[in-house]
Every structure is written in C-alpha cells, then in structure tokens.
NUBA-28297 format. One record per residue (C-alpha): x, y, z. Coordinates in Angstrom, 3 decimals. Example, Ala and Ser with C-alpha at 12.3 -4.5 7.8 and 13.67 -1.06 7.14 Angstrom:
2
- 12.300	-4.500	7.800 $
- 13.670	-1.060	7.140 $
***
This chain:
575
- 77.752	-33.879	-41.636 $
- 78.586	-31.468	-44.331 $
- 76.760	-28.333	-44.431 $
- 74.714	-28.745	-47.931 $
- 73.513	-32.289	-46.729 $
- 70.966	-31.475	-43.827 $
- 69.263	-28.903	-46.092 $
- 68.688	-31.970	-48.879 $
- 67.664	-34.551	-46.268 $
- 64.837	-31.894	-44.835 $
- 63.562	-31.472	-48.419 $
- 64.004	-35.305	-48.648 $
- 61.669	-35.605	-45.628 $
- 58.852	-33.114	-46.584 $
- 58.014	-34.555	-49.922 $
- 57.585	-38.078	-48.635 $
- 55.200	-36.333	-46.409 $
- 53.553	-34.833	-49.183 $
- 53.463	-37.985	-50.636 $
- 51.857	-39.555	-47.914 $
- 49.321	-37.563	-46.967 $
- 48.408	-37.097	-50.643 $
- 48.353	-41.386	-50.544 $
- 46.264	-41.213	-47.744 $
- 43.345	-38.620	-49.136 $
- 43.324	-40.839	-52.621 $
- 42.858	-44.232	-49.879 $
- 40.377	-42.248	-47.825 $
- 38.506	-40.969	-50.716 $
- 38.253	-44.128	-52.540 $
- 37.047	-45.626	-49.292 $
- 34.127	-43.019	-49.029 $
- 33.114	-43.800	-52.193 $
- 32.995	-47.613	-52.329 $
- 31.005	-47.347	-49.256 $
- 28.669	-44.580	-50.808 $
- 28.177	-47.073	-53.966 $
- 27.717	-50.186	-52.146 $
- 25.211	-48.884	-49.601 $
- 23.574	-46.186	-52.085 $
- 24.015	-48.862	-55.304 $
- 25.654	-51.737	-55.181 $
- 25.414	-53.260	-59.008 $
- 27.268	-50.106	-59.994 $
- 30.545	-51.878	-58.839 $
- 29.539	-54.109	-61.746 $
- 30.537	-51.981	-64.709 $
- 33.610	-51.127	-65.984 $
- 35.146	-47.389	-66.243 $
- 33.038	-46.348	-69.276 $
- 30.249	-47.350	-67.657 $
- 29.105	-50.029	-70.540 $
- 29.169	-53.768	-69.889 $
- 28.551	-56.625	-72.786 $
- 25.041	-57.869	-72.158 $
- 25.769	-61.281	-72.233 $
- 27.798	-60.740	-69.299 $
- 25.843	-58.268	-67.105 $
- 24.085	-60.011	-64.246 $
- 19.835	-60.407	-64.860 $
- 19.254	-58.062	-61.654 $
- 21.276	-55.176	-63.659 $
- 19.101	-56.080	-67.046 $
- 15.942	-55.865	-64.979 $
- 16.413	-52.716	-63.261 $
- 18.622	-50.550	-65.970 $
- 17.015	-48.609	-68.618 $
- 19.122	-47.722	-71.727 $
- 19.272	-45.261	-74.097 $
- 18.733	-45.819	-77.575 $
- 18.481	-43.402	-80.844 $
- 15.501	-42.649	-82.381 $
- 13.955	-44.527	-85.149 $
- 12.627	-42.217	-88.308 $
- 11.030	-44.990	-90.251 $
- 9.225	-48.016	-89.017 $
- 5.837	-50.138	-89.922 $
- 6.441	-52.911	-87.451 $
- 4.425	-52.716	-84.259 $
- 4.342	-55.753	-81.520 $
- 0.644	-55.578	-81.708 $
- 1.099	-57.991	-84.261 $
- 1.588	-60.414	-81.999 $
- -1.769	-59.755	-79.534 $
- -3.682	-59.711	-82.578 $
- -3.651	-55.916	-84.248 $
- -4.070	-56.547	-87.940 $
- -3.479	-52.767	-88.895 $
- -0.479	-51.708	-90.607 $
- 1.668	-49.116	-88.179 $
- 2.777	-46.525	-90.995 $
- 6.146	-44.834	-91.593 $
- 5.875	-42.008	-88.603 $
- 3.902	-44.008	-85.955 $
- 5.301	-46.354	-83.358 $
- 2.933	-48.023	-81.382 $
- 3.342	-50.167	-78.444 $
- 0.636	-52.619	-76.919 $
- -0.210	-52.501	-73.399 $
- 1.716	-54.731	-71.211 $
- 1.165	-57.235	-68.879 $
- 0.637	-55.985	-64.986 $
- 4.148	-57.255	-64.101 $
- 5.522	-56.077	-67.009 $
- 4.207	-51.997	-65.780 $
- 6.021	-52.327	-62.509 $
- 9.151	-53.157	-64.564 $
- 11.821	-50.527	-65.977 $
- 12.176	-51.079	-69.744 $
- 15.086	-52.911	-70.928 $
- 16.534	-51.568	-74.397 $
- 19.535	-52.241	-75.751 $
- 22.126	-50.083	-78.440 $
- 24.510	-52.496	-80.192 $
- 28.372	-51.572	-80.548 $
- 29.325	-50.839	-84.311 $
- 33.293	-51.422	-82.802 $
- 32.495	-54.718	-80.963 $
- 29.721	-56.008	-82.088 $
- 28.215	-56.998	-78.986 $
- 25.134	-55.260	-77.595 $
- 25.871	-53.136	-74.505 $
- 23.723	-51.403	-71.583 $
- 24.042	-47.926	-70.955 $
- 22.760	-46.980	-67.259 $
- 19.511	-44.533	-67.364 $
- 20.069	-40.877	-66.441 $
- 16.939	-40.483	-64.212 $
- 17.561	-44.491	-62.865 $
- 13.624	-44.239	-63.952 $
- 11.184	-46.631	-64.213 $
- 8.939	-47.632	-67.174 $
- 7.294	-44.548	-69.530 $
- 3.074	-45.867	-69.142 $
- 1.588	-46.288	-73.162 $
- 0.275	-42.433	-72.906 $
- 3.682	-41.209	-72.965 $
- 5.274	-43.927	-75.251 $
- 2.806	-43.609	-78.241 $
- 3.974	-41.227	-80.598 $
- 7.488	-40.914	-79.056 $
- 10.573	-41.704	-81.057 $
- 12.315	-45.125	-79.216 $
- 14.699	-47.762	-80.413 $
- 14.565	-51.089	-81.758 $
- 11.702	-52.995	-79.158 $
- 12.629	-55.131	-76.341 $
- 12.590	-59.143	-76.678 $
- 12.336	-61.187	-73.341 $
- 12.135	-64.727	-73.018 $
- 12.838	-67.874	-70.607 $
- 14.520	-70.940	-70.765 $
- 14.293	-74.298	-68.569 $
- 17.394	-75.034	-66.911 $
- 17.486	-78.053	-64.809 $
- 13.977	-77.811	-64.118 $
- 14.564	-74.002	-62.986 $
- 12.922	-71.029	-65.159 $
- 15.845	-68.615	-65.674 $
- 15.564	-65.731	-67.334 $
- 17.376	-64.694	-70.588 $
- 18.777	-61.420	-71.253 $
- 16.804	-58.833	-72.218 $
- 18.150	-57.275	-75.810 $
- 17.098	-55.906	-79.131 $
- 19.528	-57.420	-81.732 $
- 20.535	-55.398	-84.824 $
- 17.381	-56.644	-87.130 $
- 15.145	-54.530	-89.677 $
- 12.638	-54.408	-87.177 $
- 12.052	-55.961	-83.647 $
- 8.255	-57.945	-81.793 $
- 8.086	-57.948	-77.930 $
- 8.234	-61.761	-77.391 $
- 6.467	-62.181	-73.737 $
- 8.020	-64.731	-71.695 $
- 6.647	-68.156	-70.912 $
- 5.071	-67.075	-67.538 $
- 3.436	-63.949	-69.853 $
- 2.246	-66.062	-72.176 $
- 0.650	-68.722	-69.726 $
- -1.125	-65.767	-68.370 $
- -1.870	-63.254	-71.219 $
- -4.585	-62.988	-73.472 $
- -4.493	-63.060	-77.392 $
- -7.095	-60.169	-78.883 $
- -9.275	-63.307	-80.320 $
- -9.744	-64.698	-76.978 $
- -6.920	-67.630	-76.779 $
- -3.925	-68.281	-75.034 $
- -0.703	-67.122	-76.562 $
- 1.296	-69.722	-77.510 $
- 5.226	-69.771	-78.692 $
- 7.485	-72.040	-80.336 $
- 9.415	-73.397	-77.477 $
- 12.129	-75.758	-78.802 $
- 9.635	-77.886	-81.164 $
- 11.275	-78.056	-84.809 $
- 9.732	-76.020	-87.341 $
- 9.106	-78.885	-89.583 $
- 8.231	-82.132	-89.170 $
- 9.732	-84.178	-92.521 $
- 8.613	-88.395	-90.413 $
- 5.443	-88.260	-92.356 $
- 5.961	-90.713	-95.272 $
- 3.029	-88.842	-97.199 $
- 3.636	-85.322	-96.049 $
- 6.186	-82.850	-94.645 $
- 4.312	-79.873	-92.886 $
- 6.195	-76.631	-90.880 $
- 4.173	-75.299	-88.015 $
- 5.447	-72.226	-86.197 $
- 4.140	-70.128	-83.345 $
- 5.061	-66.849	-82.548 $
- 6.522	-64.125	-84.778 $
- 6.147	-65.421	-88.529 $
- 6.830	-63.719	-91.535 $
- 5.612	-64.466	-94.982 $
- 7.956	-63.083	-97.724 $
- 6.298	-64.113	-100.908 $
- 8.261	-62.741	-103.286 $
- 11.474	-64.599	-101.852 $
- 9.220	-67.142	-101.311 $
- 10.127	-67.697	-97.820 $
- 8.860	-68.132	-94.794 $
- 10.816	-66.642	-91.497 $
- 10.458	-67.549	-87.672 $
- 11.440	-64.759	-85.909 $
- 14.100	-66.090	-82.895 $
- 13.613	-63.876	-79.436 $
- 17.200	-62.907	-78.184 $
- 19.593	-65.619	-76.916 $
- 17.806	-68.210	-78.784 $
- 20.194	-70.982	-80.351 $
- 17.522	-72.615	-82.985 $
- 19.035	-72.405	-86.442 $
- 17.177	-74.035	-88.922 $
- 16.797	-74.059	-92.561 $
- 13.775	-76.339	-94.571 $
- 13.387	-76.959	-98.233 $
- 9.464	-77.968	-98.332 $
- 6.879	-77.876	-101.156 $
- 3.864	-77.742	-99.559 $
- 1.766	-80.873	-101.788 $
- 1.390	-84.111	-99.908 $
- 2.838	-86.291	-102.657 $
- 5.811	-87.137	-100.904 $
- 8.212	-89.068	-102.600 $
- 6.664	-88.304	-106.016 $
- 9.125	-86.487	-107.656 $
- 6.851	-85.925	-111.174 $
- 4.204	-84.702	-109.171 $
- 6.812	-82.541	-107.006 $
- 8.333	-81.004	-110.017 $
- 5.833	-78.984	-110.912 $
- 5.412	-77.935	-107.083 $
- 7.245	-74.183	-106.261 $
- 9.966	-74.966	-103.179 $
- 9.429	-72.800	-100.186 $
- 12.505	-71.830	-98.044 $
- 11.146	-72.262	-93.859 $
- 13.728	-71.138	-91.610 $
- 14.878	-69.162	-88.473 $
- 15.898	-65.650	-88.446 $
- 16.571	-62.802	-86.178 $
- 16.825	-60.254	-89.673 $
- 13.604	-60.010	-91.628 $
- 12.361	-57.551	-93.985 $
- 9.518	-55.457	-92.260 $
- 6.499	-56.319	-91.977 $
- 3.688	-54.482	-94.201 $
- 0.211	-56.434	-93.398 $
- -0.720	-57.903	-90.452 $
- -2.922	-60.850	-89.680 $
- -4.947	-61.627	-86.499 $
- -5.764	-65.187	-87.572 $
- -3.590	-68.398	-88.239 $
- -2.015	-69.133	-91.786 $
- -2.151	-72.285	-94.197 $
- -0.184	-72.168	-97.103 $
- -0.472	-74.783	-100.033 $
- 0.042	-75.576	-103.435 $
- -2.747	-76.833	-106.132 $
- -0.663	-77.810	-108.806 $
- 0.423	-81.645	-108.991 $
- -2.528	-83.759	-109.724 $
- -5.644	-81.513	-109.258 $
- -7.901	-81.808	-111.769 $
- -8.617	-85.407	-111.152 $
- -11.855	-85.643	-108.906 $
- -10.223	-88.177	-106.823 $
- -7.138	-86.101	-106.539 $
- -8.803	-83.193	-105.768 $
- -10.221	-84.536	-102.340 $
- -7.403	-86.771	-101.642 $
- -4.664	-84.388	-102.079 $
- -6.100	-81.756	-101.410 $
- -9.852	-81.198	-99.628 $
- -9.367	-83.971	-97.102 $
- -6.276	-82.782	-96.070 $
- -7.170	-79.150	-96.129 $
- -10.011	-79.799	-93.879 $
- -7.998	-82.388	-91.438 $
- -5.195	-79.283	-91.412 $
- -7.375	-75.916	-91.259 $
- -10.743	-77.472	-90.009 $
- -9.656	-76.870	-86.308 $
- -9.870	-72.954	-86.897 $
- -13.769	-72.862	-87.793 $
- -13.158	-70.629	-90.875 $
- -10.616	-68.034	-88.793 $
- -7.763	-68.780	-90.718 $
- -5.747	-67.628	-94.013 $
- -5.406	-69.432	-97.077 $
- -2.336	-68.853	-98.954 $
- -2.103	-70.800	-102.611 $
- 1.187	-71.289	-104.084 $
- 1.120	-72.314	-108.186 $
- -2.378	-70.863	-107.919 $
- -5.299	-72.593	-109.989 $
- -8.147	-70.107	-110.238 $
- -10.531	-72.774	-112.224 $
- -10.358	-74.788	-108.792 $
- -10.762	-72.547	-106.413 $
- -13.987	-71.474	-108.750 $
- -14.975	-74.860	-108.670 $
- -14.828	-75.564	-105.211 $
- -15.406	-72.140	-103.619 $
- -17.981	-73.302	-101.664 $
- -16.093	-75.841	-99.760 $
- -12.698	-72.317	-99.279 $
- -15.555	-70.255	-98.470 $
- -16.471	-72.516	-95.163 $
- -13.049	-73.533	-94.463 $
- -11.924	-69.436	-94.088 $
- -13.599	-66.842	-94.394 $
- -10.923	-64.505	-95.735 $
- -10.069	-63.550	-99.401 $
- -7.526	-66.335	-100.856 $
- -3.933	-65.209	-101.132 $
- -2.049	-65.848	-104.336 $
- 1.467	-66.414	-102.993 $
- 2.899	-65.955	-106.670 $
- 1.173	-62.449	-107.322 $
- 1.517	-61.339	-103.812 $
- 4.633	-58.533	-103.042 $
- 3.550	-57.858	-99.393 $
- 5.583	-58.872	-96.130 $
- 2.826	-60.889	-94.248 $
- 3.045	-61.137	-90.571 $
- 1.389	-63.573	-88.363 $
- 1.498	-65.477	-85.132 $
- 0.495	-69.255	-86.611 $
- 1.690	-70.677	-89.779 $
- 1.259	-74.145	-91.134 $
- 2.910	-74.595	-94.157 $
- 1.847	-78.277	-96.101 $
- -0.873	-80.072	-95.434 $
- -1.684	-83.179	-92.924 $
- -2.118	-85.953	-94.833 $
- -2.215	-89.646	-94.098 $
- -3.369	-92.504	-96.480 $
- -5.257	-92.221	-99.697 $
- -8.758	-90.220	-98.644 $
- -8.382	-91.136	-95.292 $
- -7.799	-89.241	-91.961 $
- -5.320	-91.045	-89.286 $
- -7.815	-90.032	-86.371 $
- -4.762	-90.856	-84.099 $
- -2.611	-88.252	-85.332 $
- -4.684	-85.673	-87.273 $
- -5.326	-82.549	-84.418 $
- -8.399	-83.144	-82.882 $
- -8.597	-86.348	-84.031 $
- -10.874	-85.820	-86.618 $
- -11.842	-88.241	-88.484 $
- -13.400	-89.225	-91.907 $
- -17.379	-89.280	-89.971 $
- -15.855	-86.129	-89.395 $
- -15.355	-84.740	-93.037 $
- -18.428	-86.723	-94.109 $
- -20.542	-84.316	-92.091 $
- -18.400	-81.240	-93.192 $
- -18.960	-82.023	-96.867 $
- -22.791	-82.494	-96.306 $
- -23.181	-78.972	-94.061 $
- -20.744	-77.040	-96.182 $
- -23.126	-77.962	-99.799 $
- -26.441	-77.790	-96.697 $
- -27.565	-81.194	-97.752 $
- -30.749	-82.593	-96.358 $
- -30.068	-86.215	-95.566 $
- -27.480	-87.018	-92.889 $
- -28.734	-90.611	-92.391 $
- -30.200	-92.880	-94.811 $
- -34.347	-93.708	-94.763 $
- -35.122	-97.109	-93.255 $
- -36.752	-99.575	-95.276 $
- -40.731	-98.966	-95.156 $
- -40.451	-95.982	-92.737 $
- -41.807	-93.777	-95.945 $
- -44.916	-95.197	-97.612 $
- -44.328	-96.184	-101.565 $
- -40.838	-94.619	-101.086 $
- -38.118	-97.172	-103.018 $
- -34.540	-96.790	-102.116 $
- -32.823	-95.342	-104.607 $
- -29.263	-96.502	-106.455 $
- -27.423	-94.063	-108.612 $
- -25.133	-95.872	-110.882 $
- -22.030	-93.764	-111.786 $
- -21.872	-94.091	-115.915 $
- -18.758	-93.871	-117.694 $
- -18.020	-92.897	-121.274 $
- -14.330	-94.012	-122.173 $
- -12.914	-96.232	-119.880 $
- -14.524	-99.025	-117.383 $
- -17.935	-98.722	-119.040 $
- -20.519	-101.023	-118.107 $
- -20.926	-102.705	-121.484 $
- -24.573	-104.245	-120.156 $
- -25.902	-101.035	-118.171 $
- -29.692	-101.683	-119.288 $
- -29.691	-105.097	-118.225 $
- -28.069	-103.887	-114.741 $
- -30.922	-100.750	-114.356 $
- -33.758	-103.753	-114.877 $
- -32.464	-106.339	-112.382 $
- -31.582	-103.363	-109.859 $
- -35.429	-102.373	-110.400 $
- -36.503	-105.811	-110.414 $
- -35.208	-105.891	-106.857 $
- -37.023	-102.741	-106.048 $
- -34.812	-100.239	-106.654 $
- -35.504	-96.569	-108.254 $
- -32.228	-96.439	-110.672 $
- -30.708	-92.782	-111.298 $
- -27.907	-92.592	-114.052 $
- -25.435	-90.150	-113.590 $
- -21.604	-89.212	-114.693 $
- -19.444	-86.988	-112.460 $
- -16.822	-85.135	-114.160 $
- -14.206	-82.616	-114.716 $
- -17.021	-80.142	-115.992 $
- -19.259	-81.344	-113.411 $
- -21.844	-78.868	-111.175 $
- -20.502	-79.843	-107.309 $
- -23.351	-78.765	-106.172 $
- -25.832	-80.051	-108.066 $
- -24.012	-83.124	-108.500 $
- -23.582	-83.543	-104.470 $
- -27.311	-82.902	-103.920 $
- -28.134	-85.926	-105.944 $
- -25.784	-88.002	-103.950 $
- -27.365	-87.044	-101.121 $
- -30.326	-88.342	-102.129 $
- -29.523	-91.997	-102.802 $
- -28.902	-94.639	-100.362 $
- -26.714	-96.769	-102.821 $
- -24.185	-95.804	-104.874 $
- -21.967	-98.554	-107.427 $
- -19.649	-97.707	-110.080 $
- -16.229	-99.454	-111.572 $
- -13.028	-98.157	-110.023 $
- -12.359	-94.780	-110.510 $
- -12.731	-90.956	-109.534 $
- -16.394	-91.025	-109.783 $
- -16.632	-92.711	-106.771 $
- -15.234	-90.374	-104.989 $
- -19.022	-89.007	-104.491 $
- -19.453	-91.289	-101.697 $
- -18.285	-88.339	-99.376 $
- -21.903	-86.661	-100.432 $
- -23.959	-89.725	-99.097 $
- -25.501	-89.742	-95.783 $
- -24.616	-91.838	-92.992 $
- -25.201	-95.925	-93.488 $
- -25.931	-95.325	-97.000 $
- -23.968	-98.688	-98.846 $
- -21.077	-97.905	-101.635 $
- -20.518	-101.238	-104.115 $
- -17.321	-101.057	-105.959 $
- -16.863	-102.945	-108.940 $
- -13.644	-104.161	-109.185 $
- -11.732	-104.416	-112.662 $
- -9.726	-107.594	-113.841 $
- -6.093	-107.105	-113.092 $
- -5.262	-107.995	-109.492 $
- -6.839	-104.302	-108.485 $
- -8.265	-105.784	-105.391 $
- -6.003	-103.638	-103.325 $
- -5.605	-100.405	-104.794 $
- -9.493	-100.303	-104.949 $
- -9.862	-100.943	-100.767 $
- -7.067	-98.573	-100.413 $
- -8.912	-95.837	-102.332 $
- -12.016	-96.203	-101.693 $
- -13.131	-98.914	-99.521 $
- -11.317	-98.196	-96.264 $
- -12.154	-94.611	-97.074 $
- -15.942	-95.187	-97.674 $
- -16.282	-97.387	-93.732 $
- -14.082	-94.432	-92.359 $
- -16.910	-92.313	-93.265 $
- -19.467	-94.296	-91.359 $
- -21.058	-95.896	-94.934 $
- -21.177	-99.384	-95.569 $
- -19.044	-100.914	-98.350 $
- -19.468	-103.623	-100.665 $
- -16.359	-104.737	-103.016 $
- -17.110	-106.934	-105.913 $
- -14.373	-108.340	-108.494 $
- -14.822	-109.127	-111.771 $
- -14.573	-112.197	-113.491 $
- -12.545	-113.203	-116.689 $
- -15.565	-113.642	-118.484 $
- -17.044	-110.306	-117.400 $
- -13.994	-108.165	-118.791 $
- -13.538	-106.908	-121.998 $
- -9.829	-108.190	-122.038 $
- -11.079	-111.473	-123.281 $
- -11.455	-109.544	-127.040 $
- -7.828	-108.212	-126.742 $
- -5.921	-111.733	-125.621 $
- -6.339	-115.441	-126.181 $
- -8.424	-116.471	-122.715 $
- -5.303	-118.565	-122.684 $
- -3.147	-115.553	-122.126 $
- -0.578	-114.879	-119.039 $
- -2.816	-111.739	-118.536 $
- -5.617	-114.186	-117.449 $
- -3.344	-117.166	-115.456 $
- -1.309	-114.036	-113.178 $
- -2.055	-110.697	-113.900 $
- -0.011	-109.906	-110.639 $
- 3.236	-110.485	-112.830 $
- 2.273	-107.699	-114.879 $
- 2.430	-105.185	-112.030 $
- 6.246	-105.282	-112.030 $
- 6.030	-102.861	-115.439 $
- 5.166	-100.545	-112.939 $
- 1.453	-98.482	-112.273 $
- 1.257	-96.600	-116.377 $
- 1.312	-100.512	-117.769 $
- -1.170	-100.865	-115.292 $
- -3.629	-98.305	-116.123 $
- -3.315	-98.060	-119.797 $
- -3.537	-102.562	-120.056 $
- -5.959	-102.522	-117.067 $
- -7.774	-99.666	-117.022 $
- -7.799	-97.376	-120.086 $
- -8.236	-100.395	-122.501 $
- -10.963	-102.194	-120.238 $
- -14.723	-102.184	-119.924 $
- -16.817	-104.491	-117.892 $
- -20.360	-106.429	-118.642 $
- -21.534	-107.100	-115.516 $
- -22.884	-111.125	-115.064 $
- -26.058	-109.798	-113.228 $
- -27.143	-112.962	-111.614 $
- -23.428	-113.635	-109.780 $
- -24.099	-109.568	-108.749 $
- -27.179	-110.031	-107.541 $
- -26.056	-111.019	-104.107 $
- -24.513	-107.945	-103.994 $
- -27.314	-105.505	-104.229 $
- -29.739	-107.861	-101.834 $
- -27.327	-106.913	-98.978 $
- -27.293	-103.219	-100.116 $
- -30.859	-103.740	-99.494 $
- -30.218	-105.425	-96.336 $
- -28.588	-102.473	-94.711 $
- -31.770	-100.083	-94.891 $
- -33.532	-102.357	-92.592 $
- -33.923	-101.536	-89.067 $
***
C-alpha cells in the first residue's frame, strides 16, 4: 500500500460515519415525531407541508373539529337571523349571529378562506385548537363570511357535507336536516328547507307556481327571485315564470312582466328582512272583469295564501292600485302587511318562504285534492262571507219566520243579455211568492254594499255573465238559476258557474233558452244555420262567439216554460 493511500481511506471511513450517524438522528427524529403526532394528534398527518388541505378533500372529522381563520369583514347587512325569523336590518358595522342549537355550542366553528391562486376553499388549522367563541364574545367582533352546514341522504345513511363559506356577497347559516327537525322558527313553526324538491312546478295546465324554502331573495329591480344553495349543493336551476294563471294564453301573458326564479350561491345583500312567508303575483291580464277578478285572481289568492291566516306578504307585479282599492277588504284579511309594489320597489327582500304564481285549477273552482289543505270552494264561500262580516251563512227555511217571503234578486243588465220581458218575470216570480230585488253589479260597483244584498237573498238568476259571479256572497243552500243564452253555451255556462256555484255548497239550477226566446230571431231568417247547429259556428273560434252570441243577444224569457224553474228554487227552502 502506498503511503498517501491509508491516509485517504481513513478520511474515506470517517465521513461515511458522519453520514451515518447524521442518517440515523434524521430516522430517529422523524420517528419521535410521527409517534408524538399520532398519539398527541393524529388528523395532523392529514395535511400537507403548508399545512392547508382543499376542503373537498379533508376528511368530515378534520371539518368538525378545525377552526379557521378568516379576515375581517368591514361592511355587511346580512345576518342569519333572517332565517329564525329577525326582520331587522343588521347595518353596515354590526354583525350579528343567532344563538345556536345545543349541539351546535359544543361544536368548534367551521369557517372557511377561499384561495385567490386555486380557487378552491381551504382550512387553515386554529392557533389555540379552540373551541366555539359563545354569542357574548361573537357579537360585535369582526369574522368572515358565515358558516353553511347541511346533510345529504346517501343510501339511506345521513352523511354530512362539508362545512364551507363559498366566495358570495354575503353568506345564511343553513342548519342541517337533524337542526331543522329539531329547531324552532321565532313564529313558533318548524323550520323547513328545500331538500331536492324543484323550485317550480310548470305540470299545472292552468298555472305554473315556484315555491322555495329556505334562504330566498327578492331582487325587484332585476326582477328576480334567488334560492340561496347551502355549500356542496348540485341544484342548478333557472325558471322563466309570469306569475298570472292564464297559462297558455299568450294575449293575456303578454301584458304579464316575466320573473327570472333560479338557484344561486352569489346574491346581492340583503337590505329588509321578513319574518313571514311571501306571495308574489301579477294583476294585469284580465282584471277588471268581475268574473276575472275572482277567477284569476281572488280564488286563487285565497286557495294559495289562505293557509297563512293573514301572516304572509303580498308582492304585486304590473301593480293595479284601482283593484287593490276596490277589493282591499278581501288583501286586508288575506295579510295583514302593507302591499309591495314589485315595480316601484329597489330593496333586496329576504325571506324564508316564497310562492311565486298562484294555485289555480278550473274556472272559479278549487281542486280540493290538490289545493294545500284541501280547501275547498265551501271553503272560500265562508271566507268571502266573514271577510265582508255578512249575517246569513245559511239560508231561512220556508215558514220558520212569520210573513217573511224568500227573496230573489234578479241580476239586470243594460247592454248585452238583457231580459227583454223583466216586468213580466218580477210579477210571475211574485205571483209565486217571491219578494223581487233588482240589482246590476258592475265595474263601478260598491263590493260591499253590493255583497250585503246578496247575502240577503236566497235566490239569485241572471243570463250568463260576470254578474253572477255574486253567488260567492250567498249563504249556504241558497239556489243560483242560470239562464242560458242560445248558441250551444250549455257548457261554458256549467263550467263557469254551475260546477262552481254546487262547489260552494249552493244549489244550482241551469235553464237554456229557446229559439223563440232569443233575440237572434230579429237578426236571421228562423230558417238560418245559426238556428239548425249553432255548434258549427264555434269553429270561428270564442270572439265570433261572444260578439254573434253574446254581445248582439238579449233574451225574453217564456215565463210559463220558466216557471218550473223557480217552483224548485222554492222547493229547496223547505225543511
């Protein structure tokens, strides 16, 4: 061995020494700590070495038991006592937070701080490993966007979602469905959420109607109506709905102001909020007509808002102040809260039950097996006699009052469908022992006044037309006779009226009309296609039929073939 050799191979020899005692202190050391962590912490293993993990893959033990830091908030007016019910407006410096639930207490918070370089929300480990601040200490304090938490059912097993706060303007607590079996609204009911129902519901062939639960907001001014979606939630919807049940009528429709119903997790803030439900609808379209006004409107306003006992919102799109004049009585016991004009209206509405549209069914008619509650028209019969405090809810038996007649109010009209013979009906109706009360409902018309006369009658006849639509004044068994124009009408008058007026619990007598009673014998030759099959005619389509059957037509009743008629009106009122 050459002299300069050994020297190198001793060198040689102490570094790989080094080496491995310096391998065996990094070993040893590394062992220490993994057995520190996993007996002192184990989920710490679970994050990576910047000590951030992507929520959506963090386990739900870490989400339940990490706190995260977020940065303060300088401006805010949303507050999650929206949702329980707080109808105040949080203002720009305060940040309030409700109580929570028991379970929720003996929880740490769960906040989130989203990555501007990812885009993914992360969780940053708490300094102090602390639990949850109580609402002394939180109120006041400058926090974050809130925290959402929800469930899901997964093969029949509740599993929890993760916990975040997305990006949004502003942020609700959403309580989970275990919370929100067992919490309490502030107006006494149990909270309720969306689950994975649609937000509309377009099978109705008369009317398409959104109903949401949970965090709504009401952007008039975009006129738009938002469902706020709790973290993780896949729902992505988008309706086009205007909220008049004319469906299908696209004349009526046009007139009607499209609202946009859809779900969102980005919202503009909220700036007033509401502790009762909302129903939003429109009252342009056909109002105006008396018949239109309770079919298109008042019946299905009452089948749709009737459940809340006057705790709910109104909120009017293509607003009609006349109406709501005219009918304030009937608004006023519906809800007891100051009508919203959606088109004048610049606020940011929040509340935690919206129906937008109407239930409706058939003409003036309530499907008792789908309207909530199954009410029905007895129903609205009764609400329309309480909400105008009528006296009579049933009609007065034959003889029960001394020298008391039963009384028939005969609906008189001016242009269109007169009766042509109307003194010669009054004596034959008195002849029978009738008292006979003349009357014309119209446009102009007193409700009130016009409702307590109604009331008062235990017959009411008139030719086809709005005027009858009365009969929803008239107490219980009282008889409604519709006279029935020439012109195959047979149908459209049950439809309108008849079914409508048994619905209500009244009896209902239909009577058609003879050639020789119509006027349309001065007009065509008696030997006139209009005479052998006036069903042909329909085919021109329903403005031939009104202006040929109903604008240009009067009647002159043939008393002694209508006699019948009013006998079993009379029949009715005995015991």
């Amino acid at each position: 061995m050459k002299s300069g050799e050994r020297p190198k191979q001793v060198r040689g020899l102490r570094q790989e020494s080094r080496r491995f005692r310096l391998l065996v202190i990094v070993v040893g050391f590394f062992l220490v700590s993994l057995t520190f962590v996993v007996i002192s912490k184990p989920e710490a293993i679970l994050f990576n070495l910047n000590g951030k993990l992507p929520v959506d893959q963090a386990p739900t033990s870490i989400l339940i038991k990490q706190k995260v830091n977020s940065p303060p908030v300088t401006s805010r007016k949303t507050s999650t006592d929206a949702l329980r019910g707080d109808p105040r407006v949080v203002d720009d410096e305060a940040d309030v937070r409700p109580k929570g639930t028991k379970r929720e207490e003996e929880e740490s918070r769960v906040l989130s701080e989203p990555d501007p370089t990812s885009g993914m929300t992360e969780l940053t480990p708490n300094k102090d490993g602390g639990g949850r601040k109580s609402d002394e200490e939180t109120l006041g304090s400058d926090r974050g966007d809130g925290e959402w938490k929800g469930k899901e059912e997964e093969r029949g097993h509740a599993v929890e979602k993760h916990k975040v706060t997305l990006p949004t303007v502003s942020n609700y607590t959403i309580h989970d469905t275990e919370d929100a079996e067992n919490a309490k609204q502030d107006d006494g009911t149990s909270s309720d959420v969306q689950g994975s129902k649609p937000l509309c519901d377009f099978s109705n062939f008369r009317a398409n109607v959104c109903e949401m639960r949970g965090d709504v907001r009401i952007h008039p001014n975009a006129t738009s109506i938002m469902f706020m979606e709790p973290a993780g939630s896949q729902r992505d919807e988008l309706w086009k709905i205007k909220p008049y049940p004319r469906k299908g009528d696209e004349f009526c429709l046009s007139h009607i102001t499209e609202l946009t119903v859809k779900s969102s997790k980005v919202a503009p803030e909220c700036t007033k909020y509401h502790d009762v439900p909302a129903v939003i609808f429109s009252l342009t379209g056909y109002t105006g007509n008396l018949f239109h006004d309770f079919t298109d409107v008042m019946v299905p306003l009452f089948t749709t808002a009737g459940e809340f006992n006057g705790e709910v919102q109104f909120l009017i799109t293509d607003m009609a102040l006349w109406w709501t004049i005219k009918y304030h009585t009937v608004l006023q016991k519906l809800s007891m809260y100051p009508i919203i004009d959606f088109s004048k209206d610049d606020q940011v509405h929040c509340f935690k039950h919206v129906i937008v549209g109407l239930h409706a069914y058939m003409e003036f008619t309530i499907d008792s097996s789908k309207a909530p509650h199954n009410y029905s028209m007895v129903d609205f019969n009764r609400f329309m006699r309480g909400a105008y405090s009528l006296g009579r809810d049933t009609v007065t038996v034959l003889g029960e009052l001394p020298k008391v007649k039963p009384r028939l109010l005969i609906i008189k009209r001016h242009r269109t469908r007169m009766f042509l013979n109307l003194d010669e009906i009054i004596a034959m109706a008195e002849e029978l022992g009738f008292e006979v009360v003349i009357d014309e409902a119209n446009v102009s018309s007193d409700i009130s006044k016009f409702a307590r006369l109604v009331n008062t009658v235990d017959v009411m006849m008139g030719v086809h037309g709005a005027g009858l639509t009365n009969c929803v004044f008239l107490p219980q068994n009282a008889t409604l006779i519709q006279i029935v124009p020439w012109g195959g009408l047979e149908w459209v008058s049950r439809t309108d009226f008849g079914n409508p007026a048994e619905l209500m619990g009244l009896h209902y007598k239909q009577y058609s009309i003879s050639v020789d009673e119509s006027s349309l014998t001065e007009q065509y030759p008696r030997d006139h296609e209009i005479f052998k099959n006036p069903i042909a005619f329909h085919k021109h389509g329903f403005d031939f039929i009104r202006q040929t059957f109903m604008d240009k037509q009067n009647v002159k009743l043939d008393c002694e073939r209508f006699r019948p008629i009013l006998l079993e009106a009379l029949d009715n009122l005995n015991p």
